[in-house]
N, CA and C of each residue as an Amber inpcrd file, in Angstrom:
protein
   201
   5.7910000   1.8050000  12.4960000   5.5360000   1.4200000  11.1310000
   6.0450000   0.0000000  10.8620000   7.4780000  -0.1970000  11.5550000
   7.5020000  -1.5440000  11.3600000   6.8700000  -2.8320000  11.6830000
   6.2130000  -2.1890000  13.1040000   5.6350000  -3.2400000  13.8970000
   4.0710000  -3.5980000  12.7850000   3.9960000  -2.6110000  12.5760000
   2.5650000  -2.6700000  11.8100000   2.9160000  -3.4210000  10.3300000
   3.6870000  -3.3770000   9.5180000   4.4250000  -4.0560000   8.5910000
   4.9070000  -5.8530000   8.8680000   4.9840000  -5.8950000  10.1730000
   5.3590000  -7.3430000  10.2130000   4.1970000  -8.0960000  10.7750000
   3.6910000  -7.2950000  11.7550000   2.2430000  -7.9760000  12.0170000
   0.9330000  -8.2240000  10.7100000   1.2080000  -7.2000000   9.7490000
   0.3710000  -7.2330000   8.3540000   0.9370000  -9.0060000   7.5570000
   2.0080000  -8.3080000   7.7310000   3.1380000  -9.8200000   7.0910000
   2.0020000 -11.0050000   7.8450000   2.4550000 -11.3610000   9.2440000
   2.0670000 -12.4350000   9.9620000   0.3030000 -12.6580000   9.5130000
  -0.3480000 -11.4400000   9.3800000  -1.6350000 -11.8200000   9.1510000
  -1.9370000 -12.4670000   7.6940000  -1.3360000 -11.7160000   6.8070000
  -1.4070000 -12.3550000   5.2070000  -0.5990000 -14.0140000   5.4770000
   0.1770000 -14.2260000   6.2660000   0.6270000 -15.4690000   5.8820000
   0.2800000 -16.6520000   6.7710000  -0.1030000 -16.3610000   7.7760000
  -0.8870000 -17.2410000   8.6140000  -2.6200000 -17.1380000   8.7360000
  -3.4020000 -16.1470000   8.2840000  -4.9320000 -16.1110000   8.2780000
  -5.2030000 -17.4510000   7.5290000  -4.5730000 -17.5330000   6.6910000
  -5.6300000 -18.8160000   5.5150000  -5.3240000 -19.9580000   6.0450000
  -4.6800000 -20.3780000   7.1860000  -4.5450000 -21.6990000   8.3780000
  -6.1010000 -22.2450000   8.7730000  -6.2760000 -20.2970000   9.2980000
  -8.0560000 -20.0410000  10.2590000  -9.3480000 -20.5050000   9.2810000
  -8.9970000 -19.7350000   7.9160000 -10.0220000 -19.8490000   7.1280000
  -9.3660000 -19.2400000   5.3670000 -10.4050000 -19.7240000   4.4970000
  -9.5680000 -19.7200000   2.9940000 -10.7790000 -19.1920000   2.5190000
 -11.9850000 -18.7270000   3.2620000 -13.2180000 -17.9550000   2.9370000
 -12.9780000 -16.5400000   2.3210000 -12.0500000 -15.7880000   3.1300000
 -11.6360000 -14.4710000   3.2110000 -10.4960000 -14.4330000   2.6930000
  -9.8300000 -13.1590000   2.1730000  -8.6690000 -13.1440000   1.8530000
  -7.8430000 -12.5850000   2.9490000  -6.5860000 -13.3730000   2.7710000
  -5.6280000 -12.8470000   4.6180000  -5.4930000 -11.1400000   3.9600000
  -4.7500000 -10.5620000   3.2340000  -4.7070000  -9.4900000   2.6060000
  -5.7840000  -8.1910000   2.8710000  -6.9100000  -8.7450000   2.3920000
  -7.9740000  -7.8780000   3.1990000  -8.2470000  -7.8650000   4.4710000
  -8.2320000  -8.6920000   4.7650000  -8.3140000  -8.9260000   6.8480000
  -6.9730000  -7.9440000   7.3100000  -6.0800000  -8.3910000   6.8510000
  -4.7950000  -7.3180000   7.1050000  -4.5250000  -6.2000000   6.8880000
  -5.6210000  -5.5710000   5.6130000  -5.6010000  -4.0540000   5.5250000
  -6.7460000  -3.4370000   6.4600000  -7.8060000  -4.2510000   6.7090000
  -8.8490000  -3.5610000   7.3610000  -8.5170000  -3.7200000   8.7910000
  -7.7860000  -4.7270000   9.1790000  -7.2400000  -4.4790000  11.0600000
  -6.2400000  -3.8980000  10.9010000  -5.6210000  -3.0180000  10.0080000
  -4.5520000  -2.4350000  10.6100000  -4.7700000  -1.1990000  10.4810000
  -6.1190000  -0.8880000   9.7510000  -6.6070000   0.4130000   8.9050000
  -7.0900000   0.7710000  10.8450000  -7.9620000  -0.5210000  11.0750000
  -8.4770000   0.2470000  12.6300000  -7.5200000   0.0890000  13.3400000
  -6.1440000  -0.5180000  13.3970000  -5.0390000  -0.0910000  14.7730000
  -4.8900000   1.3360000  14.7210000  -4.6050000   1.4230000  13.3900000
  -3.9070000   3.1420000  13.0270000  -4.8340000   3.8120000  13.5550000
  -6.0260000   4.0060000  12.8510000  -6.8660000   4.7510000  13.3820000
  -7.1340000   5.0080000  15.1590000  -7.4820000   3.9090000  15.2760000
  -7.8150000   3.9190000  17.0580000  -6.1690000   4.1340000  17.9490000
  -5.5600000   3.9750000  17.5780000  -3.7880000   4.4490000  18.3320000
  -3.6680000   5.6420000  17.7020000  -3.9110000   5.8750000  16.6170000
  -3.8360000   7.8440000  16.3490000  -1.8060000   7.4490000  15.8280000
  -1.7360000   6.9120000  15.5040000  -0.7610000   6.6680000  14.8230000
   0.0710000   6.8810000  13.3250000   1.2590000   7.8760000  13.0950000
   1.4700000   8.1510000  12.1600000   2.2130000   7.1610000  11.3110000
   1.3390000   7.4850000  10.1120000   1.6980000   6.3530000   8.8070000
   2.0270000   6.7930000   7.9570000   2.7340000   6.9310000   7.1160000
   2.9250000   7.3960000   6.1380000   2.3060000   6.6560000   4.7370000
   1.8920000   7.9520000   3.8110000   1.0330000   7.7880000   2.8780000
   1.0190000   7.9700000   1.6330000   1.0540000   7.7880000   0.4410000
   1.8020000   7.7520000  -0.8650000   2.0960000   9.4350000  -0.9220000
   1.0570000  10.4400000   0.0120000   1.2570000  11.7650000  -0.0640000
   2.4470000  12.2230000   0.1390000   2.9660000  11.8770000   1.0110000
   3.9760000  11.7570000   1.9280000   5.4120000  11.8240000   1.3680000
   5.3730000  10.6930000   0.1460000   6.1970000  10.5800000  -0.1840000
   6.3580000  11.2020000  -1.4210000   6.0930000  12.3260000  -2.0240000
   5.7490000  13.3820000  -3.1070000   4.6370000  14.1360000  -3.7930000
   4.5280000  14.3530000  -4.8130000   3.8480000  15.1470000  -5.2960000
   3.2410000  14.1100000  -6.7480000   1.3690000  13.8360000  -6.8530000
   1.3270000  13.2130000  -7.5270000   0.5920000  14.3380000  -9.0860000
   0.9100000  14.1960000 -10.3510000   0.5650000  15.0380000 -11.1730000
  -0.7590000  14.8500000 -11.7200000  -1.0090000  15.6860000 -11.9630000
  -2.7970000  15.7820000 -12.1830000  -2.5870000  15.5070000 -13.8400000
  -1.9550000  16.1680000 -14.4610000  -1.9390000  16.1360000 -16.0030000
  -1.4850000  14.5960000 -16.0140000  -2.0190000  14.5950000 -17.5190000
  -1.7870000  13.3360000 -18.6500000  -0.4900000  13.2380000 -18.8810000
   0.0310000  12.1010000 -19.3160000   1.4520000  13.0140000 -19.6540000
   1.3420000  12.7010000 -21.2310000   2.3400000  13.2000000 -21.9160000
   2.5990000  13.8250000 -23.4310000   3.3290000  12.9600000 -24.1340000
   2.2330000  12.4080000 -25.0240000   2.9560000  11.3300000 -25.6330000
   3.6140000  11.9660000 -26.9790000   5.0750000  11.7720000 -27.4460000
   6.0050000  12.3370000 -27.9310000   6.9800000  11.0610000 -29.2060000
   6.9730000  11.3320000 -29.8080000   8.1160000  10.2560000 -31.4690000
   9.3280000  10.8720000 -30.5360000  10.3700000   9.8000000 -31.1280000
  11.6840000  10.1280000 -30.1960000  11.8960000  10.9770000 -32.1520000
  13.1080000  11.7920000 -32.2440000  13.3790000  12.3460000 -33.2450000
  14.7720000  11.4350000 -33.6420000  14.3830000  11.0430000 -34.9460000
  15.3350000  10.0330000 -35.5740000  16.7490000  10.6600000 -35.8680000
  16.9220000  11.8640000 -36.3840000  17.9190000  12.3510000 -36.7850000
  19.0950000  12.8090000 -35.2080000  18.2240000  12.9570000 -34.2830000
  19.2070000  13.0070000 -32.9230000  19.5280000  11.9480000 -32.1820000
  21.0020000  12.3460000 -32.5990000  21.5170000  11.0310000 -32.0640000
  22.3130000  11.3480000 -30.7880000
């Protein structure tokens, strides 16, 4: 994960040297989207890191008298 994190780094900050056509950012999510993929490599994924809620949440007045 790290290696893939610093090589993303190196691509966002050195691509726009090559060319300023493309964004380094996208070039860096889509080659690293195919390292992962083609190495079968585990990444971790916003899933990963909890549980996301389906509901709205509840918009609420704070109550003046509690203090």
């Amino acid at each position: 994960m790290y290696v893939m994190t610093a090589v993303s780094l190196a691509i966002i900050y050195l691509f726009p040297r090559i060319t300023k056509a493309i964004p380094s950012p996208l070039v860096a999510i889509i080659l690293m989207t195919i390292a992962a993929i083609s190495t079968g490599a585990t990444v971790r994924t916003v899933g990963d890191m909890g549980q996301l809620t389906e509901a709205l949440p509840i918009f609420m007045l704070p109550d003046p008298f509690d203090l």
